[in-house]
C-alpha positions as CSV (number, residue, x, y, z in Angstrom):
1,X,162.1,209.0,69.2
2,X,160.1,211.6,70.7
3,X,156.2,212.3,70.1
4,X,155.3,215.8,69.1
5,X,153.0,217.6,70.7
6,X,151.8,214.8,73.0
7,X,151.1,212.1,69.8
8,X,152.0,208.9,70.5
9,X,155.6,207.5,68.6
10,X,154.0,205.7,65.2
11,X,155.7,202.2,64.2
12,X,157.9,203.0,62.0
13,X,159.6,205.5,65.1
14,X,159.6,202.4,66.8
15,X,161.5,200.8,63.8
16,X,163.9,203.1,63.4
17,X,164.8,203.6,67.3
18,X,165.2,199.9,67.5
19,X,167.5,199.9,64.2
20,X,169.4,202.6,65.3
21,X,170.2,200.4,68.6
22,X,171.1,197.2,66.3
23,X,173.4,199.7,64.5
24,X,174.8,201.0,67.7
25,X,175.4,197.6,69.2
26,X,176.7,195.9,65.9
27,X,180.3,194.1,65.8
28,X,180.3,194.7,69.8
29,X,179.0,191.3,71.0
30,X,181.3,191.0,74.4
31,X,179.6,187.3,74.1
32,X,182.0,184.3,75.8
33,X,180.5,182.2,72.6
34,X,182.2,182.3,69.3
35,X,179.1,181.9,66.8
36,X,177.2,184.8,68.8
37,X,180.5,186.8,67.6
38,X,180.1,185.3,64.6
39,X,176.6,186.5,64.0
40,X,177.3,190.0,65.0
41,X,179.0,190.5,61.9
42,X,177.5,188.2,59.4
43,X,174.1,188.4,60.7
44,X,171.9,187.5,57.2
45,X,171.6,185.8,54.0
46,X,172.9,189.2,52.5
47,X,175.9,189.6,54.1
48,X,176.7,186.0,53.2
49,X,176.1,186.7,49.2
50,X,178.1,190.2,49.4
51,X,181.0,188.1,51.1
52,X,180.3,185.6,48.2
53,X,180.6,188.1,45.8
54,X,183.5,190.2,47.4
55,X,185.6,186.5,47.4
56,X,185.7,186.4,43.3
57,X,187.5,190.0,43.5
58,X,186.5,193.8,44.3
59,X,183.4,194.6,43.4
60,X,182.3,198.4,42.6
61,X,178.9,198.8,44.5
62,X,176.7,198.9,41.6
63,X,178.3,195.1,40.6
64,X,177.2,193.9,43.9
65,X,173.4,195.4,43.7
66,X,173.3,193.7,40.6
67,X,174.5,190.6,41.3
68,X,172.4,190.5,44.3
69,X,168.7,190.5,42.9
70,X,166.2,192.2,45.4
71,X,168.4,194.0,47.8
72,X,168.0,197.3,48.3
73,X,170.7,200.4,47.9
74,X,169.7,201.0,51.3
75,X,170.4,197.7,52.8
76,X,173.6,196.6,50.3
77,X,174.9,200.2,52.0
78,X,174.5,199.3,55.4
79,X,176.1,195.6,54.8
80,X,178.5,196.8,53.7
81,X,179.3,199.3,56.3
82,X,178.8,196.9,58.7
83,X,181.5,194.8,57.3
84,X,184.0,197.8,57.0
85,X,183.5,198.3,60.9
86,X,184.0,194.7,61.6
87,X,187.5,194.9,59.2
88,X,186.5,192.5,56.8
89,X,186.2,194.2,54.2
90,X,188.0,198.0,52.6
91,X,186.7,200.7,50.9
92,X,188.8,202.3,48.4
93,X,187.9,205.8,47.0
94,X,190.1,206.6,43.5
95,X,190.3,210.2,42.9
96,X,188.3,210.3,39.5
97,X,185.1,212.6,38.2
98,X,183.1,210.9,39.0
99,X,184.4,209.0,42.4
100,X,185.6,206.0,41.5
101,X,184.5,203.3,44.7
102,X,185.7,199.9,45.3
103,X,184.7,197.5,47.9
104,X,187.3,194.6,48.3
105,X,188.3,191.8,51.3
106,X,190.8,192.6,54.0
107,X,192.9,189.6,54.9
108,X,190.5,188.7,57.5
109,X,187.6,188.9,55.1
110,X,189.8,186.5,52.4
111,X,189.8,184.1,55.7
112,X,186.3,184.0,55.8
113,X,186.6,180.8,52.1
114,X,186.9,178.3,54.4
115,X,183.6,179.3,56.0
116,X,181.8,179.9,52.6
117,X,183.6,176.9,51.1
118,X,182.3,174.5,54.2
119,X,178.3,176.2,53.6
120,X,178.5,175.9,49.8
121,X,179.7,172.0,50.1
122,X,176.7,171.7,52.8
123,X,174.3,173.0,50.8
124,X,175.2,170.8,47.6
125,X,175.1,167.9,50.2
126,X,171.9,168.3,51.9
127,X,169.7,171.1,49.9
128,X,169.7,169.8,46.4
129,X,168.4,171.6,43.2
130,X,164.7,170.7,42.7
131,X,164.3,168.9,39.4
132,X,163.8,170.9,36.7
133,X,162.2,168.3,34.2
């Protein structure tokens, strides 16, 4: 993030450089406390509906961006990514024209049920459906 010919860096330099960090620094959370682990890998709502998703079966990318309404390509990309460096979830390229990709749970990412399982049953418990009437 350097400023050409003496200009100062604009914001979205800013943003970047400071994504690029989070990127950098994602999954490695040395942290003696097990939820700051925890979020270093799922760290938003979107990477809590991809695992949803990914927990029914593999799911080809396109099937995730359309089940989750309003993420980006961008960011469904980089969640998922995220996920494959943290090992909890595979990529699997089949040799078809065209490329054939399918995103799937590792046996640590199939572990992760009992955590959605536990915030689905909280959820029905203590954020109910507004009344539709």
């Amino acid at each position: 993030m350097r400023a050409v010919s003496g200009e100062k860096p604009s914001m979205s330099a800013h943003l970047e450089a400071a994504d690029e960090h989070r990127k950098a620094t994602a999954h490695s959370s040395r942290s003696d406390c097990p939820v700051e682990r925890y979020l270093s890998v799922f760290r938003d709502g979107w990477t809590l509906l991809i695992m949803r998703d990914l927990l029914e079966g593999p799911r080809r990318f396109n099937e995730l961006r359309r089940s989750l309404t309003g993420i980006t390509a961008k960011t469904l990309s980089e969640r998922l990514a995220e996920l494959r460096a943290a090992g909890v979830i595979d990529r699997t390229v089949f040799p078809e024209v065209p490329a054939k990709v399918v995103y799937s749970l590792t046996e640590k990412g199939r572990d992760f049920d009992r955590v959605l399982r536990e915030a689905r049953a909280w959820g029905e418990r203590w954020l109910p459906l507004p009344d539709r009437s």
